[in-house]
VEXDREN-747940 format. One record per residue (C-alpha): residue number from 1; z, x, y. Coordinates in nm, 4 decimals, decimal comma, always signed. Layout:
BEGIN
NUM:Z:X:Y
...
! end
This chain:
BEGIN
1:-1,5016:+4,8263:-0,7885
2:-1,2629:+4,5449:-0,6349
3:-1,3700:+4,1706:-0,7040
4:-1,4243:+4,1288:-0,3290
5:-1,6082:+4,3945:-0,2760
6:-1,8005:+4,2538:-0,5548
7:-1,8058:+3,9201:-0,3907
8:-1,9047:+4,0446:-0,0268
9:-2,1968:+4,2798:-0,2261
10:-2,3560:+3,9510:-0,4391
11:-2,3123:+3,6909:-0,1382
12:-2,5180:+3,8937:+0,1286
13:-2,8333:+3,8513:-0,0647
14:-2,8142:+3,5096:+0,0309
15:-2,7022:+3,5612:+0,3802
16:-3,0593:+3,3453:+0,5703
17:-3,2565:+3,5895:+0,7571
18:-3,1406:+3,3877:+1,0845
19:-2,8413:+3,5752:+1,1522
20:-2,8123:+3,7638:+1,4464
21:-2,6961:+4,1152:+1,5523
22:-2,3433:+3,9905:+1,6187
23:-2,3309:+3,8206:+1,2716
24:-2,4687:+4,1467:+1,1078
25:-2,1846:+4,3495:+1,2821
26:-1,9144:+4,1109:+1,1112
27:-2,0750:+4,1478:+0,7982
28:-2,0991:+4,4898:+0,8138
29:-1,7019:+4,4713:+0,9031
30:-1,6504:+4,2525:+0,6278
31:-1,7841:+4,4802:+0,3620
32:-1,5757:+4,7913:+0,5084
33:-1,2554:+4,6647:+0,5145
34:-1,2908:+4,5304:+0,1666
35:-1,3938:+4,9157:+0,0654
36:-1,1107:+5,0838:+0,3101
37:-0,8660:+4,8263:+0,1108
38:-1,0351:+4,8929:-0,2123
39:-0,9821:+5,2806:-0,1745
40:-0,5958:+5,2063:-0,0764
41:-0,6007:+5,3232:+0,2756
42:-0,4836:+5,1637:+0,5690
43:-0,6061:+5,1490:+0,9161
44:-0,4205:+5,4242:+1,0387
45:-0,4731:+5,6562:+0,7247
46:-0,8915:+5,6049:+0,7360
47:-0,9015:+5,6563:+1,0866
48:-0,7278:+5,9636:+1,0363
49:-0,9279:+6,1212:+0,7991
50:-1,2364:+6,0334:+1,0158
51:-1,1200:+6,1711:+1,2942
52:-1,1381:+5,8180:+1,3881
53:-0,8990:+5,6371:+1,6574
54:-0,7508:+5,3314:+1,4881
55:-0,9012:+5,0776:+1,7357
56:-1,2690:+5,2364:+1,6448
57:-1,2328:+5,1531:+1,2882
58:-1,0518:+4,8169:+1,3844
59:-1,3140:+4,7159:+1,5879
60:-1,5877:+4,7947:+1,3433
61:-1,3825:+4,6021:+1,0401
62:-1,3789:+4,2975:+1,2873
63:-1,7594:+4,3409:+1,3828
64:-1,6497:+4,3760:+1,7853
65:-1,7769:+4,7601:+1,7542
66:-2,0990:+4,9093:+1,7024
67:-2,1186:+5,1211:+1,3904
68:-2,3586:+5,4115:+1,3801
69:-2,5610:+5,6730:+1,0778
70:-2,3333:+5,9092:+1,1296
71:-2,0013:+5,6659:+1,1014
72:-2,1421:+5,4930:+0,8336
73:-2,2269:+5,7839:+0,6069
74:-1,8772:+5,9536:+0,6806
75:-1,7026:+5,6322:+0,5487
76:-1,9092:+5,5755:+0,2356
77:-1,8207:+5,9735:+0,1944
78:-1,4152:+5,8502:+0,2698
79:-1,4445:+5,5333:+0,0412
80:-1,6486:+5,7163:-0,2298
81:-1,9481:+5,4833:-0,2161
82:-2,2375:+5,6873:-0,3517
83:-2,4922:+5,4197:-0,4619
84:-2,7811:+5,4804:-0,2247
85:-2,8998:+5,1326:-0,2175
86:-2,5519:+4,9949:-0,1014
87:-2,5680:+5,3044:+0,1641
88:-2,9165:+5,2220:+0,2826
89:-2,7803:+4,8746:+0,2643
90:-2,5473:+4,9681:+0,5197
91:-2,6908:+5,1581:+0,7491
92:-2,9369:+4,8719:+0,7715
93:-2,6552:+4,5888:+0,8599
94:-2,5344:+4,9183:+1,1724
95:-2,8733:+4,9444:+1,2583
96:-2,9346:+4,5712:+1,3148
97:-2,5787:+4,4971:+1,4564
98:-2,7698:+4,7038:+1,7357
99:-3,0520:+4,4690:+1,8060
100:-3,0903:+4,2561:+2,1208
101:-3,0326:+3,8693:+2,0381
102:-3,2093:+3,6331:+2,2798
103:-2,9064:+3,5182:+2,4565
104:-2,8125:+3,8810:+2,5556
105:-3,0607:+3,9411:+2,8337
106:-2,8458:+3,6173:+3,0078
107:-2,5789:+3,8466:+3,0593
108:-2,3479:+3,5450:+2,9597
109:-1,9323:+3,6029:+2,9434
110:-1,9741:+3,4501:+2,6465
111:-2,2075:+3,6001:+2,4208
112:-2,0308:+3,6970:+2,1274
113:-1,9622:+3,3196:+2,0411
114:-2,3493:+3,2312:+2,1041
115:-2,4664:+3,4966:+1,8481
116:-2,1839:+3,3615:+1,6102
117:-2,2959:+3,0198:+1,6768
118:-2,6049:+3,1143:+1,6220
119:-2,6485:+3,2037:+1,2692
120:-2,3134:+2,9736:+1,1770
121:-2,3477:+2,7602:+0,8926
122:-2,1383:+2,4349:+1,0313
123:-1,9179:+2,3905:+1,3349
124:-1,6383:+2,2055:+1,3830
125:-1,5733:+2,1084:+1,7542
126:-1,3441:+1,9351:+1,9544
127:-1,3603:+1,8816:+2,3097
128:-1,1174:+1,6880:+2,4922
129:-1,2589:+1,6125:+2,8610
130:-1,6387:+1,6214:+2,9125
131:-1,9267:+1,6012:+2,6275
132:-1,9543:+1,9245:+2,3879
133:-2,2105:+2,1632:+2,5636
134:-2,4529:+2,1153:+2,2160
135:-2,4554:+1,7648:+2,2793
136:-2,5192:+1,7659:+2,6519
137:-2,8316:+1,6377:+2,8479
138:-2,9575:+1,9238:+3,0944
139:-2,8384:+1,6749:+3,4010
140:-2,4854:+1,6468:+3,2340
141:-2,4517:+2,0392:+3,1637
142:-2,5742:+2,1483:+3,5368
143:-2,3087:+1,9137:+3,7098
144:-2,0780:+2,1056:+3,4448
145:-2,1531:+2,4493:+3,5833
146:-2,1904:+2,2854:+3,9627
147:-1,8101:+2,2702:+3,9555
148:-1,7344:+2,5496:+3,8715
149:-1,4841:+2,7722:+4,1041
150:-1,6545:+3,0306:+4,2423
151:-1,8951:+2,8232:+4,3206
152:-2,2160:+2,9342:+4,1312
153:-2,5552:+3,0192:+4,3055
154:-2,8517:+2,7825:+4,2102
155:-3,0510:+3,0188:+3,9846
156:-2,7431:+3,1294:+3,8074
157:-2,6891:+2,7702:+3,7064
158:-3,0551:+2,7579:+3,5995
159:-3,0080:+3,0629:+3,3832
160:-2,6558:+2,8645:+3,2446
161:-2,8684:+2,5141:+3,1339
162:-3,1328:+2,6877:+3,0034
163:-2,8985:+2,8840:+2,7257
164:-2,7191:+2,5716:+2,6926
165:-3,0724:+2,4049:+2,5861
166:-3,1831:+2,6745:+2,3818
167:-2,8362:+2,6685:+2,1625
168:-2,8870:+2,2977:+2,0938
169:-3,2165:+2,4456:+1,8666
170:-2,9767:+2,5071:+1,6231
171:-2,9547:+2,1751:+1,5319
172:-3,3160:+2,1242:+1,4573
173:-3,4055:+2,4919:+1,3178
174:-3,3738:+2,4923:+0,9159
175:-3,1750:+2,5448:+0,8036
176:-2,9819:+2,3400:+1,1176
177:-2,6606:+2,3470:+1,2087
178:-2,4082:+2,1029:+1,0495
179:-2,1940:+1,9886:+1,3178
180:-1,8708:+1,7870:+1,3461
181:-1,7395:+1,6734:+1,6714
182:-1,4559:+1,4911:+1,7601
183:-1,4089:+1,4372:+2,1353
184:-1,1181:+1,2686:+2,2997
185:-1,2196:+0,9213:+2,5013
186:-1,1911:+1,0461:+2,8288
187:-1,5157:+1,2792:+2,7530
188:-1,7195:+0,9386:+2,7661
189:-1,5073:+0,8050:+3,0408
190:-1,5289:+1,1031:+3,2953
191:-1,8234:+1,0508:+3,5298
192:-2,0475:+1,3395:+3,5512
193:-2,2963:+1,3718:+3,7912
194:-2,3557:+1,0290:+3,8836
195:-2,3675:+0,6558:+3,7305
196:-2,7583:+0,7637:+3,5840
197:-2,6871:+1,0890:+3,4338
198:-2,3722:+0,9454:+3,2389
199:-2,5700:+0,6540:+3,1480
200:-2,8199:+0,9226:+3,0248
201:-2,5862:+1,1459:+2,8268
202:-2,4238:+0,8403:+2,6781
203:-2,7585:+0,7492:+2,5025
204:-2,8508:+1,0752:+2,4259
205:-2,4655:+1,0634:+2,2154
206:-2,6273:+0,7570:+2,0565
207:-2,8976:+0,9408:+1,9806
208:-2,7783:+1,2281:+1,8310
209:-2,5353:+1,0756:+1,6226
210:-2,7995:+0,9838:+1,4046
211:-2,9168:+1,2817:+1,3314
212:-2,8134:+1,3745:+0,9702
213:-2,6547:+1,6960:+1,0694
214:-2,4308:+1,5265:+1,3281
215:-2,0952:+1,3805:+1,2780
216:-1,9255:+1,2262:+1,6318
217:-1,5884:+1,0882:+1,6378
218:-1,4050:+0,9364:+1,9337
219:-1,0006:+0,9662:+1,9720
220:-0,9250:+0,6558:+2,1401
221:-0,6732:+0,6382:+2,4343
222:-0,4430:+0,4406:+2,2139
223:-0,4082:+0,7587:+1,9809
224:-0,1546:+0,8647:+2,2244
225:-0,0542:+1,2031:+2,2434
226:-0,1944:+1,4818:+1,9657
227:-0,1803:+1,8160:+1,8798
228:-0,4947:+1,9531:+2,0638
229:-0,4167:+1,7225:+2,4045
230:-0,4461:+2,0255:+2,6009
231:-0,7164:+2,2487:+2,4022
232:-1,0789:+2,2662:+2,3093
233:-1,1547:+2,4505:+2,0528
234:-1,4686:+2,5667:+1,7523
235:-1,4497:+2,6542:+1,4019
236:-1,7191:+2,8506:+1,3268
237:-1,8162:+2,8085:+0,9868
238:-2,0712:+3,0707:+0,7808
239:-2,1219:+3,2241:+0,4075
240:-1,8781:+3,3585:+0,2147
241:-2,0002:+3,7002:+0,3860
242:-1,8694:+3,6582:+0,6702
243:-1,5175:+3,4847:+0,7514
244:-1,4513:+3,2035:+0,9476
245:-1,3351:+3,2024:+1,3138
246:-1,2210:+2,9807:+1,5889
247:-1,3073:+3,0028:+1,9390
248:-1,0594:+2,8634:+2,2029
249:-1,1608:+2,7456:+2,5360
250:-0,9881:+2,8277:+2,8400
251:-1,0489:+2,8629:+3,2182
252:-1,0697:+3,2212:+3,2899
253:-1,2926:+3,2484:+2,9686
254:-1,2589:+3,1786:+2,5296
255:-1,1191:+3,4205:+2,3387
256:-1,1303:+3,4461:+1,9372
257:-0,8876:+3,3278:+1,6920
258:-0,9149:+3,5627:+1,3618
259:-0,5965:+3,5667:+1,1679
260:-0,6279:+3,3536:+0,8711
261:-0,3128:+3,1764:+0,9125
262:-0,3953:+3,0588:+1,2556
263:-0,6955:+2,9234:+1,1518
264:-0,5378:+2,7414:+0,8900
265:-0,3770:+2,5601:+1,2044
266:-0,6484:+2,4736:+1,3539
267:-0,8437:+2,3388:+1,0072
268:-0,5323:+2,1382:+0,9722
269:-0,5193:+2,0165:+1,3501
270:-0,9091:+1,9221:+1,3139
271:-0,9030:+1,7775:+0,9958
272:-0,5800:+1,5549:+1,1797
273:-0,7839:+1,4544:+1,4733
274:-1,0508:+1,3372:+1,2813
275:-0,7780:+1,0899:+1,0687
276:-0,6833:+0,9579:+1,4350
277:-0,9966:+0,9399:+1,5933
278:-1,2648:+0,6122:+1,5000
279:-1,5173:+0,6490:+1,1980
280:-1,8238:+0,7235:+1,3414
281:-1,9625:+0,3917:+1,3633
282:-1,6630:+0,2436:+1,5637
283:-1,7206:+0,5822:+1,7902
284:-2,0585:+0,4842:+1,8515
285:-2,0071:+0,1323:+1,9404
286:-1,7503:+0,2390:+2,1591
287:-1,9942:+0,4970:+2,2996
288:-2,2771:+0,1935:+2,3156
289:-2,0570:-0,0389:+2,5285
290:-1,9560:+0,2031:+2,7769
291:-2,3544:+0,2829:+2,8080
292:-2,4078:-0,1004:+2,8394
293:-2,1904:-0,1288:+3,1194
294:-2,3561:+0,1192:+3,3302
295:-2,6854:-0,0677:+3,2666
296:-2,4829:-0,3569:+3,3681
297:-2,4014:-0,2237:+3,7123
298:-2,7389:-0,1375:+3,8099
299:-2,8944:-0,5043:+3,7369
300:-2,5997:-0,6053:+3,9715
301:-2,6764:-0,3673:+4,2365
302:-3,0547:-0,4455:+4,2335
303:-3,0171:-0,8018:+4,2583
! end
């Protein structure tokens, strides 16, 4: 047996009990490509011993596809895996890569990343024009999704905050979330909703930077220009089980970033913005005085 088969085999036992289906599913990918590349097959040669197509087996390697018994047992047959623990094992990980997550009954465009987010480990997130949705007050995330084109209907934006409140658990729930978040200074600039609900988000930012799971940063205007100017973007963080990922934002909907030497570029384009932004005290000062002057405004406008 390969070392990283090994590897993916011993790690899983300590995989917490929070992940959910879509986790399990990438797991479960995890562990088959190691045996497919173990047993010196490629894509195309597996799925054609199967009976497979190659974007079935491709899908199931990645954890975008739903693996079932019958798949399962016909690739432990392919990859010679007789043990019947690591079989039941497997068919266990297929079975609960089928289970409903909480967020899926939303119907939201973007579920995958909330069930990665989810049972992640630590998040690395920059945002570079409004307030990172875990970070947002429920005021702040409904003007968000208020302008939005199409224009949303009014219980559809309901549905929207209420996920976007229910994700923020994770940085609460134990084990929480480690989170590090660099936004760019025209996310604490931009008026959202009104004078009062920036003034509101603002402290909750102050707030929340405390928190010892919680790392803000602040690129300052006089940065100047930067490599992610024109990008948001999360790195998704979780055991050695499953891999990394990045999600990239973008206006007709995020898409996935998987290829280990993209990532690389973004790890190395995070790990620069965080070099040019302010420490985290000098963010949160910066943060503070912008909150100040709001209160400043309205004890002028009430005298």
């Amino acid at each position: 047996m390969s070392n990283s088969v090994e590897v993916l085999r011993k790690d899983a036992a300590f995989v917490p009990e929070v992940r959910s289906p879509t986790v399990r599913r990438r797991e479960l990918g995890a562990l088959l490509r190691a045996l497919r590349l173990e047993s010196g097959f490629t894509v195309e040669q597996a799925a054609d011993r199967l009976l497979f197509s190659m974007s079935k087996l491709s899908r199931m390697e990645t954890g975008h596809g739903v693996a079932t018994p019958r798949d399962i047992r016909d690739l432990c047959e392919l990859y010679g895996v007789t043990d019947e623990a690591e079989r039941d094992r497997m068919l266990k990980l297929a079975m609960e890569g089928k289970q409903q997550g909480w967020w899926q009954s939303y119907e939201l465009g973007f579920g995958d990343y909330v069930g990665l987010e989810a049972a992640a480990t630590g998040l690395q997130y920059f945002q570079s024009s409004v307030v990172p949705g875990l970070l947002q007050t429920a005021d702040y995330a409904r003007a968000v999704h208020e302008a939005v084109i199409p224009r949303l209907a009014a219980d559809r934006i309901d549905e929207l905050v209420e996920v976007r409140m229910m994700r923020q658990r994770r940085l609460t729930q134990e084990p929480p979330l480690t989170v590090s978040v660099v936004m760019d200074e025209a996310a604490i600039h931009r008026v959202v909703g009104g004078a009062a609900i920036m003034r509101a988000q603002l402290d909750r930012l102050i707030k929340m930077a405390s928190m010892p799971n919680v790392t803000m940063q602040v690129i300052p205007f006089a940065a100047g220009a930067h490599p992610a100017l024109d990008c948001a973007f999360r790195i998704l963080e979780f055991t050695d089980v499953v891999p990394e990922v990045v999600y990239v934002e973008a206006l007709s909907g995020g898409f996935f970033v998987e290829r280990p030497d993209q990532i690389s570029t973004y790890n190395k384009t995070f790990d620069h913005l965080r070099v040019i932004a302010l420490n985290p005290q000098e963010s949160i000062d910066l943060i503070t005085g912008i909150s100040a002057s709001y209160k400043e405004d309205e004890i002028s406008r009430s005298q």
